[in-house]
VEXLOPA-392132 format. One record per atom (N, C-alpha, C): x, y negated, z. Coordinates in steps of 0.001 Angstrom, whole numbers, plus 524288, in hexadecimal, padded with zeros to 5 digits. Each point is the difference from the previous one (the first is absolute). Last residue first. Layout:
<sites>
XYZ ...
</sites>
This chain:
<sites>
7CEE6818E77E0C5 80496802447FE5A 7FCEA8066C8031E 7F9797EBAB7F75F 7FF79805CC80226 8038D8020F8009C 800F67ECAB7FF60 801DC803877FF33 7FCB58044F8023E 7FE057E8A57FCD3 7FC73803EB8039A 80456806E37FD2E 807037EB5C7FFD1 7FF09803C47FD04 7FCC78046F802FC 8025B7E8257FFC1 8012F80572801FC 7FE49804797FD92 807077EBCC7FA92 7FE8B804A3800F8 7FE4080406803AE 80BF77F1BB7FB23 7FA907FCCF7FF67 7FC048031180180 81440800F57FC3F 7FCD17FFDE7FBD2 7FA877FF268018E 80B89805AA80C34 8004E7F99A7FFC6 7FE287FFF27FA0F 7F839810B080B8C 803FC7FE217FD12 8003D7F9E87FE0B 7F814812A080B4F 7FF397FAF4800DA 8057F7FB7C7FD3B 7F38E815B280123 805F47FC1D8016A 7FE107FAD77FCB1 7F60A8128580983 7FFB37FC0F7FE66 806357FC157FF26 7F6B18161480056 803BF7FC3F80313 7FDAA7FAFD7FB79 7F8E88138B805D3 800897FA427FE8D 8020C7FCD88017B 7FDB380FB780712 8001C802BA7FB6F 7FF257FA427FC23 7FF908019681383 8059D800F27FE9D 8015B8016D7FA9C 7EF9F7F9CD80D1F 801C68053B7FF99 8044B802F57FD73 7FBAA7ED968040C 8014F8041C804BE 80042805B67FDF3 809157F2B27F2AA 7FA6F7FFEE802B6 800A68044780442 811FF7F6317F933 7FDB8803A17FFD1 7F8027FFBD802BA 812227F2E27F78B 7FD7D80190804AC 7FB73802697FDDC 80F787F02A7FAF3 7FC66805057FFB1 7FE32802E080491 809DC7EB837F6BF 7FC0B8046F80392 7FDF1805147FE9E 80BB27F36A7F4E4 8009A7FE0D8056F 7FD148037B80492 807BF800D67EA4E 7FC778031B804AD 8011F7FDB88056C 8039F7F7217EC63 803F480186804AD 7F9718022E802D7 7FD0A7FD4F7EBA7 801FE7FE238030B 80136802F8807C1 7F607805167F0DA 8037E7FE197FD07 8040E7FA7A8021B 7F3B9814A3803B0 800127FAE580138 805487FBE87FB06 7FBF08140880118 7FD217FDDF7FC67 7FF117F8F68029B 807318133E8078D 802E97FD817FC6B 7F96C7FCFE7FDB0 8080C80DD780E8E 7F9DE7FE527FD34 803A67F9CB7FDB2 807D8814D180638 801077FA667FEA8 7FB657FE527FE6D 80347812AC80C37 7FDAB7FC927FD1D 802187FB2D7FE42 8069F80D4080B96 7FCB2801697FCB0 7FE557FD6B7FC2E 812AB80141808CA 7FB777FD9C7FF03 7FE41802787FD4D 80ADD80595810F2 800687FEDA7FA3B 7FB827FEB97FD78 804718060881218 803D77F9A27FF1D 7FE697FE757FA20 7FA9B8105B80C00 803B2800BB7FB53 803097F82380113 7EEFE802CE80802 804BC802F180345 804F2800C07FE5A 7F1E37F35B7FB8D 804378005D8052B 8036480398800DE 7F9567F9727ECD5 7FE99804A6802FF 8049D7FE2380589 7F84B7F29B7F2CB 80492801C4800A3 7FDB980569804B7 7FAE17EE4F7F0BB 7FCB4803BA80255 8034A80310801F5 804467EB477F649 7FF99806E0800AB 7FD26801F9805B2 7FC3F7EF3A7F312 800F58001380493 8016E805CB7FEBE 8067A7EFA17F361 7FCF7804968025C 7FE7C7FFB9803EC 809557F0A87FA13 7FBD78020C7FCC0 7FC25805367FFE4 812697F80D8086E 7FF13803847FB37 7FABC8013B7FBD8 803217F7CE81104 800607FD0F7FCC5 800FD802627F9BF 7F4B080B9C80FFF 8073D7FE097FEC4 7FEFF7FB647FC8E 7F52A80E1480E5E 7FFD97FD687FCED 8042F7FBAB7FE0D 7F9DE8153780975 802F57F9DF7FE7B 7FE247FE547FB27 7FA4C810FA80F51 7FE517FB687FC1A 804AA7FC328004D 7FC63814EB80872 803597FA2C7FDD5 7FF2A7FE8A7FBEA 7F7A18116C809E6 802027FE457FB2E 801A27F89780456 7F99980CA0809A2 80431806567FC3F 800EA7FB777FA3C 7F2D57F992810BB 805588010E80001 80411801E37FCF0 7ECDA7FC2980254 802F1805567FE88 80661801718048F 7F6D57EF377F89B 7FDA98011C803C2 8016A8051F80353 80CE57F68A7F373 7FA2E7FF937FFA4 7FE178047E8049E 80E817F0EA7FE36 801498050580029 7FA148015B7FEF7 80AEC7EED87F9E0 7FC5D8036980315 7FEE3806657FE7C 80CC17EA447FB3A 80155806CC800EF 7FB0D8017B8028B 80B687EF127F3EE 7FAF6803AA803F4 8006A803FF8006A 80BE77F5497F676 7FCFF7FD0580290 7FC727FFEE8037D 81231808467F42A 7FC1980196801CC 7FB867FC8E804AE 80FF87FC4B7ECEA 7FC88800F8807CA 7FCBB8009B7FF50 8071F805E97EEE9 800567FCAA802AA 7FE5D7FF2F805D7 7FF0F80E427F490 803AC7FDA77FD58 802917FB18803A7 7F7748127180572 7FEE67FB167FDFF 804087FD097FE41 802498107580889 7FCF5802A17FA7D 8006B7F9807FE1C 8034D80A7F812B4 802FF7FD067FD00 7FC9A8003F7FBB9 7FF38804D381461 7FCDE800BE7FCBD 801307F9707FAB5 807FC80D4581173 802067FC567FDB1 7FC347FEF17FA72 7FDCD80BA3814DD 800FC7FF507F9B2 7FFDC7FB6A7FE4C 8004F804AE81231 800528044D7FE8B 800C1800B87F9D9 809667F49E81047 7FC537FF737FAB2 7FF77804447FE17 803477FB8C814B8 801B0802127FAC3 7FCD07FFDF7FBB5 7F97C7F9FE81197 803287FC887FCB5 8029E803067FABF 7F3E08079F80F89 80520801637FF7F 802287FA857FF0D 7EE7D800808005C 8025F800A4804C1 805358001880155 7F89A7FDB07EF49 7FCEC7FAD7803A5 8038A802C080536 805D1804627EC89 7FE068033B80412 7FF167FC5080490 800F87FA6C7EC04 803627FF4380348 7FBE9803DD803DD 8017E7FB5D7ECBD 7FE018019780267 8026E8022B80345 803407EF9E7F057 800F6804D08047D 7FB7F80304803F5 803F27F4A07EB29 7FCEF8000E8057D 803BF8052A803B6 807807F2087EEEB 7FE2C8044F80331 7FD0080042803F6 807817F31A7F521 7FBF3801387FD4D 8019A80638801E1 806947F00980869 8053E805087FD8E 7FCB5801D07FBD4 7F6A57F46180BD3 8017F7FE317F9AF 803A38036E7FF90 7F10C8096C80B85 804BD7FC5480017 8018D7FDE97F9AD 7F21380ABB80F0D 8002E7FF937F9E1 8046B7FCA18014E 7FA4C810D080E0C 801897F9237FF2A 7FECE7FF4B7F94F 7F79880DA580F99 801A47FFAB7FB27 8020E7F9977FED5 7FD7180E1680F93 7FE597FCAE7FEF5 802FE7FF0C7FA34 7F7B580F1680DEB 802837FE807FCC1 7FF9F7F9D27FF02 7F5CF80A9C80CDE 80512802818003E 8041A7FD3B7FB42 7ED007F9E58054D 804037FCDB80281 8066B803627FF1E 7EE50803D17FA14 8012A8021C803FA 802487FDAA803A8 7FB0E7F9FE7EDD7 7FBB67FFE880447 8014A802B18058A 80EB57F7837F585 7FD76804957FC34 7F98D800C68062B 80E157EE5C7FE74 80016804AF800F9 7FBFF801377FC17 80B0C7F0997F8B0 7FA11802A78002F 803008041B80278 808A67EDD37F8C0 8009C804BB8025B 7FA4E8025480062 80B847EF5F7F3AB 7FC06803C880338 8007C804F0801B1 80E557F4BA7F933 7FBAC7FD927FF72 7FAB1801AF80027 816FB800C8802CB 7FA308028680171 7FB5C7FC907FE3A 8150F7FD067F8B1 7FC2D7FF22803AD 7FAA4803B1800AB 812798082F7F83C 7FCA37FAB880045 7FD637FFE380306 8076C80FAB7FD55 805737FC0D7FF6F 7FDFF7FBAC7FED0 7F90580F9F80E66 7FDBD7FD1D7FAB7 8055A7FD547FE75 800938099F80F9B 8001C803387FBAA 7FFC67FC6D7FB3F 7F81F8015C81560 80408800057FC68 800A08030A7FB1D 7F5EB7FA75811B9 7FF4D8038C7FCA7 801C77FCAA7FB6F 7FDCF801CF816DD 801F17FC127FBD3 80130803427FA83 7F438802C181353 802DA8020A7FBE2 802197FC747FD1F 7F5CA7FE6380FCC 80315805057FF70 803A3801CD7FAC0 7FB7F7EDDF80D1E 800F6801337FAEA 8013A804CA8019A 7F3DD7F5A380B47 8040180374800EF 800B8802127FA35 7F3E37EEB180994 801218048B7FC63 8058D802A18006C 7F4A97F3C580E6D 8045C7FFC07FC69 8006D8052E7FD11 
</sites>
């Protein structure tokens, strides 16, 4: 039988993906509030509130690293987000429809997203 350590709060909508970070110390939510959180895995306190999209947020990965956050939103983007700050680096913009998937290569310098326009987008970043 599992043992709940944490319950992690905050969103003003539903959750709709989560992702730890390869360590297991963090975990990151996406939500329809069209915020992600980055939550402390051991503790539960949220360490940052990562705001920018217009609309929900549908995905969330952390890249290999750890030090960045991937989303992907109905907004049509995906942003790029520094762990430690909370604040975004990057917007990749060029789908023309809702971002359902993203996600980082192993070595963390490519990302791929995955959109209801039919699509997927290969990103250097």
């Amino acid at each position: 039988m599992g043992t709940c350590l944490h319950t992690l709060r905050g969103h003003q909508d539903e959750i709709l993906d989560v992702s730890f970070n390869s360590k297991g110390t963090l975990v990151c939510t996406a939500s329809a509030d069209r915020t992600g959180r980055i939550f402390n895995a051991m503790t539960g306190a949220c360490q940052s509130i990562l705001q920018g999209h217009s609309e929900e947020i549908s995905k969330v990965s952390f890249n290999p690293q750890g030090s960045k956050v991937l989303t992907g939103s109905s907004d049509k983007t995906a942003r790029l987000w520094d762990v430690e700050s909370g604040e975004c680096d990057q917007i990749l913009q060029g789908h023309s429809d809702e971002i359902f998937s993203c996600a980082f290569n192993y070595k963390g310098d490519t990302i791929i997203t995955g959109s209801k326009d039919n699509t997927c987008r290969i990103w250097r970043i």
